[in-house]
C-alpha positions in Angstrom: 0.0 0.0 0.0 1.3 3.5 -1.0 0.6 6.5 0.7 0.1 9.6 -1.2 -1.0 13.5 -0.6 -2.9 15.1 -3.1 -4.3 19.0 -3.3 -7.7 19.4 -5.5 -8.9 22.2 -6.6 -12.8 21.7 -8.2 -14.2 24.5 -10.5 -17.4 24.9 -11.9 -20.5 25.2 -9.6 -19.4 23.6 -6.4 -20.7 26.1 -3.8 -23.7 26.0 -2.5 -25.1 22.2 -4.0 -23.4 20.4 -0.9 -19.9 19.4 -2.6 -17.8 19.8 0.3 -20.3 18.0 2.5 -20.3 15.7 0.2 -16.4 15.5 -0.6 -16.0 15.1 3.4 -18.4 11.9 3.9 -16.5 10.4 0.4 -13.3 10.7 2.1 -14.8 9.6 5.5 -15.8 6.4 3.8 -12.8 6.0 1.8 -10.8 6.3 5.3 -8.6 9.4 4.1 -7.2 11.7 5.9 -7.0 15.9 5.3 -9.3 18.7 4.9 -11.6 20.1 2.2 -12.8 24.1 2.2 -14.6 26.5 0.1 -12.4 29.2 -1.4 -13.6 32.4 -1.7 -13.1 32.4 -5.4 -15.8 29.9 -6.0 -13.7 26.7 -6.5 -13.3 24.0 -3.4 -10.3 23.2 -2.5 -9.3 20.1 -0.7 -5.8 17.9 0.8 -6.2 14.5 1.0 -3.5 11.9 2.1 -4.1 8.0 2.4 -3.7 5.2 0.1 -3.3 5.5 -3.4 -6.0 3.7 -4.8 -8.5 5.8 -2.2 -6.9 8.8 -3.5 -7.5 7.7 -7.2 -11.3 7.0 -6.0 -11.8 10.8 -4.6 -10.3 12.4 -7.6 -12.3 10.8 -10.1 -15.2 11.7 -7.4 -14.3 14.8 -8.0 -14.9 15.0 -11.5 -18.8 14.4 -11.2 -19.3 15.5 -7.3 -22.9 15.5 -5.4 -26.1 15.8 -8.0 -26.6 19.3 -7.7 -23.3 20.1 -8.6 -21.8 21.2 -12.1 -17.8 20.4 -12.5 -16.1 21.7 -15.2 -12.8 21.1 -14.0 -10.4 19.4 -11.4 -6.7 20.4 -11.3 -4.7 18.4 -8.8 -1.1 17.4 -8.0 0.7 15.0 -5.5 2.4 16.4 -2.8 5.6 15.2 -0.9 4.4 13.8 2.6 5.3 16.3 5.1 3.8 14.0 7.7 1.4 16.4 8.4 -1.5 13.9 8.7 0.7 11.1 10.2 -0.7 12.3 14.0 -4.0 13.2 12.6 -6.7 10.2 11.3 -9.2 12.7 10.6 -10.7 14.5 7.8 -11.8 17.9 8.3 -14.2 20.3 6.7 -12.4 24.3 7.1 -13.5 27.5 6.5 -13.8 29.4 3.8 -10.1 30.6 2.9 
């Protein structure tokens, strides 16, 4: 099992249709670890770290998000592992950067 971190940034309509809600119970059940937030320039951003394969699953998530949501596109890019997450199993939801 690999171990990767990964920083997302969703575009389209993502605010306000539930994505990061929805992004945080995905990751929940994919047992990642990490945080996901509105930004204030209408994208969601989100840092995930956990096995590759779950991190695969959550990116292509990404692509089609909750029902209500329009993406029209994902820009990502693996991160070296800082061990940020190492003392930290959770996944959190943040504020609005």
């Amino acid at each position: 099992m690999r171990v990767i971190t990964r920083r997302l940034l969703i575009e389209g309509r993502v605010q306000g249709v539930g994505f990061r809600w929805s992004l945080h119970a995905e990751a929940l059940t994919l047992g990642l670890r990490g945080w996901v937030r509105n930004r204030s320039d209408g994208r969601v951003e989100a840092l995930v770290c956990g096995d590759e394969d779950a991190v695969n699953a959550l990116t292509g998530w990404a692509h089609r998000g909750p029902d209500q949501a329009r993406v029209d596109r994902v820009l990502f890019n693996d991160e070296p592992d800082d061990g940020a997450f190492r003392d930290d199993p959770s996944f959190r939801q943040r504020p609005t950067l």
